[in-house]
C-alpha positions in Angstrom: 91.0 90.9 81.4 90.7 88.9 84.7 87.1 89.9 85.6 84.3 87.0 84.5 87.3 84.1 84.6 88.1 81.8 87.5 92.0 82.6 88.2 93.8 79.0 88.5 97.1 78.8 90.7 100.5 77.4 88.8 99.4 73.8 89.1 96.4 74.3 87.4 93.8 74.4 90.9 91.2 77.2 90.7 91.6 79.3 93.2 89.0 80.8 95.7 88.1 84.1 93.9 85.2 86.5 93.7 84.4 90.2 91.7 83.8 93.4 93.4 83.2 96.7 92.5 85.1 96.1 89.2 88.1 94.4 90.6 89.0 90.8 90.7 90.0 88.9 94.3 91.5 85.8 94.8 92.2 83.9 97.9 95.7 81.9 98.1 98.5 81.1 99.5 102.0 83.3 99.4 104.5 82.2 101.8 106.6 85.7 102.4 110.2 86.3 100.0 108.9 83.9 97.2 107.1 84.2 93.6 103.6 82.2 92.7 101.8 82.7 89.1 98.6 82.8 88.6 96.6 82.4 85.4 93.5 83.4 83.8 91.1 80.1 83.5 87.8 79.7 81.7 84.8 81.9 81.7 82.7 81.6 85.0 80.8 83.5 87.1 82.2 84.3 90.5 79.4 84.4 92.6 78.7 86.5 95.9 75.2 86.9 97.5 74.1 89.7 99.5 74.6 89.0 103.3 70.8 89.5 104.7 72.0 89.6 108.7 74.9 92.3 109.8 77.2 89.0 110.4 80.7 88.3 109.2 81.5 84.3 110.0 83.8 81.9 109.1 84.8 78.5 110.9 86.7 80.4 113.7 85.1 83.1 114.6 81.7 85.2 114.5 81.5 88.8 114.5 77.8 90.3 114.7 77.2 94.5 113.6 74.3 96.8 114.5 72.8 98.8 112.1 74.6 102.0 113.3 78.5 100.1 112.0 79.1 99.3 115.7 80.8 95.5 116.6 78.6 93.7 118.8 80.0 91.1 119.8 83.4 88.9 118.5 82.6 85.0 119.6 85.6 82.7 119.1 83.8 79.6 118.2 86.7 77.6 119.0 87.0 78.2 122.8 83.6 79.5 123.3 85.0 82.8 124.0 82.9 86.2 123.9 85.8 88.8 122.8 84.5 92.0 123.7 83.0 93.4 126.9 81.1 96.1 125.1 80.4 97.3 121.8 83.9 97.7 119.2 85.2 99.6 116.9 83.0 102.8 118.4 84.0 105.8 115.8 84.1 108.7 118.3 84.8 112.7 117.8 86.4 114.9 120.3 87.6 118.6 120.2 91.3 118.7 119.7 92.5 121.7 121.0 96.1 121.3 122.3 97.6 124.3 124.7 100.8 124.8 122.5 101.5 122.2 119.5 98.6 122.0 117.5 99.9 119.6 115.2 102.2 117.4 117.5 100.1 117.4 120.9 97.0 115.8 122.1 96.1 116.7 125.8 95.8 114.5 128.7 92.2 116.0 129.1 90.8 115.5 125.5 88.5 112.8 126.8 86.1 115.6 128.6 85.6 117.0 125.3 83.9 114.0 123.1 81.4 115.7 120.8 79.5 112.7 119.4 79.8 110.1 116.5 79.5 110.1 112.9 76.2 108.9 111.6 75.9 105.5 109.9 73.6 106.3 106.9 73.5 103.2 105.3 74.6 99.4 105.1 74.9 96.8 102.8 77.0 93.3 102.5 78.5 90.4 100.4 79.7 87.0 100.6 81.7 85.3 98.5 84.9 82.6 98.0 87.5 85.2 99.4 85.9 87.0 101.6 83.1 88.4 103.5 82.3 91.9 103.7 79.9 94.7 105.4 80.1 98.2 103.6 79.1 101.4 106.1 78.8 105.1 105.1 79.2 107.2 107.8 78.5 111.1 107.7 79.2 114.3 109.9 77.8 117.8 109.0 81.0 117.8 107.0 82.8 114.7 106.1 81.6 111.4 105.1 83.6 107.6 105.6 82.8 104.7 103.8 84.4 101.6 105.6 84.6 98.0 104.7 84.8 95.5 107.4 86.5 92.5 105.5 86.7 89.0 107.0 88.1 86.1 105.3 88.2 82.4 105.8 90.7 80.9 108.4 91.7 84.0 109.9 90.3 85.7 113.1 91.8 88.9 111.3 88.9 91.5 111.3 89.8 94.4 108.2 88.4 97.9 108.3 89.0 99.3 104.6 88.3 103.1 105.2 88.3 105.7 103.3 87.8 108.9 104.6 86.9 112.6 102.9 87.7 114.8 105.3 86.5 118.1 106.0 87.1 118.9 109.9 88.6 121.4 111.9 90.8 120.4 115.3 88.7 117.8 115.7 90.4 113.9 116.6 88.4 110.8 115.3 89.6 107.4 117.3 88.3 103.7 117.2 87.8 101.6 120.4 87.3 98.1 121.2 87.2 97.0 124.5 87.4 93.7 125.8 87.1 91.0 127.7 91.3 90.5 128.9 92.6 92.0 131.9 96.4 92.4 131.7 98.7 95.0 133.8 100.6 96.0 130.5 99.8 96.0 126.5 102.5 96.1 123.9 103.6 98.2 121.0 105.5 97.2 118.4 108.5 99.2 117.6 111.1 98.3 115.0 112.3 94.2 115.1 110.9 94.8 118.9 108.1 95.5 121.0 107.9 97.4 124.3 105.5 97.2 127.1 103.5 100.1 129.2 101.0 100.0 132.0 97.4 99.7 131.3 96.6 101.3 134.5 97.1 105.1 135.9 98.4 104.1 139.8 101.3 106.7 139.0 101.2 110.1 137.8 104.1 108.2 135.0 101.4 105.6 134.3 98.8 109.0 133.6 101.4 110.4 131.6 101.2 107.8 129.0 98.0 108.1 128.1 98.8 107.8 124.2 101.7 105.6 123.6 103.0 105.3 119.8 103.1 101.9 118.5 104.1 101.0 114.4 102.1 97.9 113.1 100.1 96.9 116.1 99.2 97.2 120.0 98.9 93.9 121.8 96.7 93.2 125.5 97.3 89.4 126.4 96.6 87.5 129.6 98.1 84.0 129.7 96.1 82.1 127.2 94.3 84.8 125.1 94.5 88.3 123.3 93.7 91.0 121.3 95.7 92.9 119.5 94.7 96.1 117.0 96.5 96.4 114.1 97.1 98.8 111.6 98.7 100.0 108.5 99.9 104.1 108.9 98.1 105.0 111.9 100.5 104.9 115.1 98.7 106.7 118.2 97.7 103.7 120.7 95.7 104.1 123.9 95.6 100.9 126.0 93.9 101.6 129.8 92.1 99.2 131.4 90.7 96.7 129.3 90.0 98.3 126.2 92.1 99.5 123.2 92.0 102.9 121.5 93.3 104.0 118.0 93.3 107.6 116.9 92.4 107.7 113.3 92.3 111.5 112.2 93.0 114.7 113.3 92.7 118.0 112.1 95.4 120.8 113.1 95.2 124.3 111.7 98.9 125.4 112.3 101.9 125.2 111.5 99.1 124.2 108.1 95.8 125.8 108.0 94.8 122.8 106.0 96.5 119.6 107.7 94.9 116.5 107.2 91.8 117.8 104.9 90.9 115.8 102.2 90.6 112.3 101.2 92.6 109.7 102.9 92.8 105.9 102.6 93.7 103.4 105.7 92.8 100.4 107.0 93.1 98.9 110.9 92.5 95.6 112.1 91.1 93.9 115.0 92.6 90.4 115.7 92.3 88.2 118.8 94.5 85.4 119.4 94.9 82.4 121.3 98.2 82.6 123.5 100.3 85.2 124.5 101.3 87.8 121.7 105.0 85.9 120.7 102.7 82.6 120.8 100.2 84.1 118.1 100.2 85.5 114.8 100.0 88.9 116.0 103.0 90.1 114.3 103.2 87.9 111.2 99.5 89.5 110.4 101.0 92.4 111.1 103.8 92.2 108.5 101.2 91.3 106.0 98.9 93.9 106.2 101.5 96.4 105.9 103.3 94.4 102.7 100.9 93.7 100.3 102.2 91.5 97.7 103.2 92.9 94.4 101.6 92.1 91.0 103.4 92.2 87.9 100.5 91.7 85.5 101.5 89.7 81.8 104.7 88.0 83.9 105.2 84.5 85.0 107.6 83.4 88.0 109.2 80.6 85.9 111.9 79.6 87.6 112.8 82.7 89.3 113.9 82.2 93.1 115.0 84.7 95.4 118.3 85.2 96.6 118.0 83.5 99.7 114.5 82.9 102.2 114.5 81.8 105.8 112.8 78.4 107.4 112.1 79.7 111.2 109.2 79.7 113.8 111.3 82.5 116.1 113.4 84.3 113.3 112.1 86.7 110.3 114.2 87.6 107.7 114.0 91.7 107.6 116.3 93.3 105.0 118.5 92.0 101.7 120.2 94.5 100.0 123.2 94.8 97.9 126.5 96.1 99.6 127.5 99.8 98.6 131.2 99.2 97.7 130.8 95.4 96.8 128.7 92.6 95.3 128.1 91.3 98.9 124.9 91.1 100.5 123.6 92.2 103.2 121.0 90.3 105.5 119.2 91.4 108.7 117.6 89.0 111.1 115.3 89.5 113.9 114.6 87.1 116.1 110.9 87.9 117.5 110.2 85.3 120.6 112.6 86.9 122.8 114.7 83.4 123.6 117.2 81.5 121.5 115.5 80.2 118.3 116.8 78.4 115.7 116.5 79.5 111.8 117.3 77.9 108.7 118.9 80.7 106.0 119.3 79.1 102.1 121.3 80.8 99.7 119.5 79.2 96.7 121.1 75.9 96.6 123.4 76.5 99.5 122.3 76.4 103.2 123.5 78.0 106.4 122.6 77.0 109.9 122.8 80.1 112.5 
């Protein structure tokens, strides 16, 4: 019902949009905890045109592909700032063949036993209001990827839609991007928190943690810059030297003969940032990749409000539920910047300073 139409916000402004592949997208603006409607406007056509150089640009940043899906370069045009010290997101195999746990282990050693890359077989991109885009296929003897790299305006936020069909056996596909940021330690986000680990191997401890979980993101900042490598259900990091690793897929045959086969859906993000990773937007990108706003097609917000929304640079508001044993309600803050912040916490009409 939506496709052919430009989609106009609640004030009546149309709103950045553009068609693909069936669906409709719209650019806007959703502050987190609140409700917007959006409406169906007159007939238009949403136009995109087919992207003629392997370039993904907006007014902050330019990333440049080769033909074979790799990142070439990442050039904040802001601070005149080449990103990466070799070629990213490099889609690599290696046998995976642990001593004891097939399905839990990955051994220090599994670098010596890279078996190559899956094949780009073809390329094509758009460009349109909300977003820019490059589409790769990628095939193995066996298993084929289709990836989107998605960029949008404003945002430094590099997406990589994949979707995977699977056919493998104990072998461990992983994404790297190294760059140009020297740093002795990289963070991993944990719940409400984030801890640090060496990005060097000057102990046998440091060795030891040569895959480090992290939940939304991993983070290598200096001083004034960063890069951090986001993602949305895949949580084993490796961050030595300067470059940052992500394992993507694996494929165990026991406890399951048939773990991880099939047809799988994820997307990871590279994101560099000015300052240091509690100065950037690290983790509110972060949040959003891994809540996608709900739609509630044929509904309008109206009034609605919800129960109470928080006004802080340093504070997030986590978790509102209902008490078990009351009508209370229960709130959970975090505060993110590690130092006494301030946060404003409205109760619809009411307000509370903490």
């Amino acid at each position: 019902a939506w496709r052919g139409h430009a989609i106009l916000d609640a004030g009546g402004k149309t709103l950045p949009s553009q068609e693909e592949n069936g669906k409709m997208y719209l650019l806007a603006d959703l502050p987190g905890g609140s409700f917007t409607t959006v409406r169906r406007g007159k007939k238009t056509v949403a136009k995109t045109i087919p992207l003629k150089k392997f370039v993904l640009e907006n007014e902050l940043i330019r990333y440049e592909f080769s033909k074979d899906g790799q990142l070439t370069s990442a050039y904040d045009k802001i601070i005149g700032f080449e990103i990466l010290s070799a070629s990213g997101n490099v889609l690599s195999l290696y046998k995976d063949r642990p001593l004891t746990y097939d399905a839990w282990d990955i051994e220090i050693y599994y670098k010596r036993d890279y078996s190559g890359s899956p094949e780009c077989v073809s390329v094509a991109g758009t460009s349109g209001a909300a977003f820019s885009m490059l589409e790769f296929v990628y095939k193995t003897e066996k298993s084929e990827l289709r990836q989107k790299a998605v960029l949008r305006p404003g945002s430094r936020r590099l997406d990589f839609i994949t979707h995977a069909d699977w056919r493998e056996h104990r072998v461990m596909l992983r994404t790297e991007f190294p760059v140009n940021i020297a740093s002795d330690t990289a963070s991993f986000d944990i719940q409400y928190a984030y801890v640090k680990r060496s990005t060097h191997d000057n102990t046998s401890w440091d060795e030891a943690k040569f895959e480090v979980c992290g939940q939304r993101y991993a983070d290598l900042s200096r001083g004034d810059y960063g890069a951090a490598l986001l993602n949305d259900c895949k949580y084993g990091y490796r961050v030595k030297d300067s470059s940052l690793e992500l394992t993507l897929l694996r494929s165990p045959r026991y406890p399951d003969f048939s773990a991880d086969l099939g047809k799988h859906d994820f997307t990871y993000s590279f994101l560099p940032h000015t300052g240091t990773l509690t100065e950037s937007e690290v983790m509110r990108e972060a949040a959003c990749l891994n809540r996608a706003p709900y739609v509630a097609d044929g509904f309008a917000a109206g009034d609605a409000e919800p129960p109470c929304r928080i006004e802080s640079e340093g504070v997030t508001l986590e978790i509102l539920k209902r008490a078990e044993k009351d009508d209370s309600r229960i709130v959970r803050l975090v505060e993110t910047q590690g130092m006494p912040s301030e946060a404003v916490l409205r109760f619809k009409d009411k307000k509370t300073s903490i």
